[in-house]
C-alpha positions in Angstrom: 57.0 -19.4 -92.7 59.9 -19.2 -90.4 63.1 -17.5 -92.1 66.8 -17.6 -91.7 65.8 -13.4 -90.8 63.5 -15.3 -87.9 66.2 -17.6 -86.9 68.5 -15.4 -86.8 66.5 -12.7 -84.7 65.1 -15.8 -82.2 69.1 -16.9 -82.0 69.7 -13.1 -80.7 67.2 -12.9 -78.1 68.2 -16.2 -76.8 71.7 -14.8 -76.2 70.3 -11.8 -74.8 68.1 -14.2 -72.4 71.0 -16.0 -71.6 73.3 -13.4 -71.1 71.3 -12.1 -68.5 70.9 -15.8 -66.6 74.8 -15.5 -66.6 74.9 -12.5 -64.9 72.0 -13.2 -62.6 73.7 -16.4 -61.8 76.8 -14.7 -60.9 75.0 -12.4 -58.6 73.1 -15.1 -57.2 76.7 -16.9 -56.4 77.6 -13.6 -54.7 74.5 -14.0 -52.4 74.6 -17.1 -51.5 71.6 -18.3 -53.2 72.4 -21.8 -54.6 69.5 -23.7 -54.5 70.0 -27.2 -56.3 66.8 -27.0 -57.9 67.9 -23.7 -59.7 71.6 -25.1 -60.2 69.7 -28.3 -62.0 67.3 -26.5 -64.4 70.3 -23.9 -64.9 72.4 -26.4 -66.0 70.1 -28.2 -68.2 69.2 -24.6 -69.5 72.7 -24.0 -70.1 73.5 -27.2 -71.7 70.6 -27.0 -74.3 72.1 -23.8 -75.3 75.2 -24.6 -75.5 74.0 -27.4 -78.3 71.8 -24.5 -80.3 75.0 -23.2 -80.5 75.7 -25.6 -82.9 72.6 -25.2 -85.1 73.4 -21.8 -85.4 76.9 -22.1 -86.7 75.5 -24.7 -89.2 72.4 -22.2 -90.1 74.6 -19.2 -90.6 76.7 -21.2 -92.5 74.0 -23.0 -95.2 72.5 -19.1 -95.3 75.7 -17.9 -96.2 75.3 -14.9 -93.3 77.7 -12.2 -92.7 80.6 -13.6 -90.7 80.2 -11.4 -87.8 77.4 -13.5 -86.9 79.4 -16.3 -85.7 81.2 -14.2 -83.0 78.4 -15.1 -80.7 77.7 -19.1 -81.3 81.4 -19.8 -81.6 82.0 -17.7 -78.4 79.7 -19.4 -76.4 81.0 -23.1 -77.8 84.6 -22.7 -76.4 83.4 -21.2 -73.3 81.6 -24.0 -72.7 84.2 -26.3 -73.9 87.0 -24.8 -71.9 84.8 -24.3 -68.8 84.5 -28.7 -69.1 88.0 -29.1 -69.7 89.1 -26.5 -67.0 86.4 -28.4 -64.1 87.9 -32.1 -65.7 91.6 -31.3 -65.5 91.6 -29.4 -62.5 92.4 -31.5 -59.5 90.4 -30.9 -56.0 92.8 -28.3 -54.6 92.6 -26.2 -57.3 89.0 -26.6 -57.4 88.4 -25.6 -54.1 91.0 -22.9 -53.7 88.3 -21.1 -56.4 86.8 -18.0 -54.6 83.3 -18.2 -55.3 82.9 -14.2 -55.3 85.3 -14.4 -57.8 83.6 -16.8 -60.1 80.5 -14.6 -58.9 82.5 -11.7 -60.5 83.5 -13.4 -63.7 80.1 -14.4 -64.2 78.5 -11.5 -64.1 81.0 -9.2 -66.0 80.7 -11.9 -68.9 77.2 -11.8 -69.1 77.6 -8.1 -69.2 79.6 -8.1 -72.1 77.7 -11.0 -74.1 74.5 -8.8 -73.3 76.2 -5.9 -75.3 77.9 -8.1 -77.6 74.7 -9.4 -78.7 72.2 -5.7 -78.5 75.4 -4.6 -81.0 75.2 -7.1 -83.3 71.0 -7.0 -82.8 71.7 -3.2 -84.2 74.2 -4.0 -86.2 72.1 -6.4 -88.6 69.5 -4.4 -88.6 66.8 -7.5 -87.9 63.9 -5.8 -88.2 64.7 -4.7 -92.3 62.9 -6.7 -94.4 64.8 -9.4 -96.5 64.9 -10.3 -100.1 63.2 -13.8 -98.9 60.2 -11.9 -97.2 59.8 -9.3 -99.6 59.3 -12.3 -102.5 56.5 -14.1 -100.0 54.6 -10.4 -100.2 54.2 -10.3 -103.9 53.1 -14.1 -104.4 
């Protein structure tokens, strides 16, 4: 049966996941490696995770989970958000007076700190203790 405990543990190791594509799409930014293929399924990636993000502020919620949880989805939302707004409202000057190393930069630092971010709250819940829900299911 899958559990808010499994949710919750699957929501964490898709941050750590994407954490990582962050930062490895930052460095790939730095090296010049932009292939549209990658910038496509990236994107699409991205996008689809961005819209979990939403499922898991509603599942914490109906769970009634401890309120550092939501650091992460609600994080992720407005970064998303304000990345849209800052690419629509921006006019083509600004856009390409952007230094690409240091988007490349930005990138990678903040999928640094999302990666620990997301190993500390990981620890911090303590995923792997059983929960009240599983420990009913083993006397049933």
């Amino acid at each position: 049966m899958f559990t808010k405990r499994h949710f919750l543990r699957l929501y964490l190791i898709l941050t750590i996941i994407f954490a990582l594509l962050g930062a490895l799409d930052g460095l790939f930014l730095l090296l010049g490696f932009l292939w549209p293929t990658y910038l496509l399924i990236n994107s699409l990636l991205f996008f689809g995770f961005f819209l979990f993000n939403f499922l898991a502020v509603i599942e914490f919620h109906h769970s009634h989970d401890r309120k550092i949880l939501y650091i992460l989805p609600l994080y992720h939302i407005l970064k998303y958000i304000g990345l849209v707004v800052l690419i629509l409202t921006a006019d083509e000057s600004t856009i390409l007076t952007l230094n690409a190393r240091e988007y490349a930069l930005v990138a990678i630092i903040l999928g640094i700190l999302e990666l620990v971010v997301s190993l500390a709250i990981f620890v911090k819940v303590n995923i792997n203790e059983p929960t009240h829900e599983s420990i009913e299911h083993t006397h049933h």
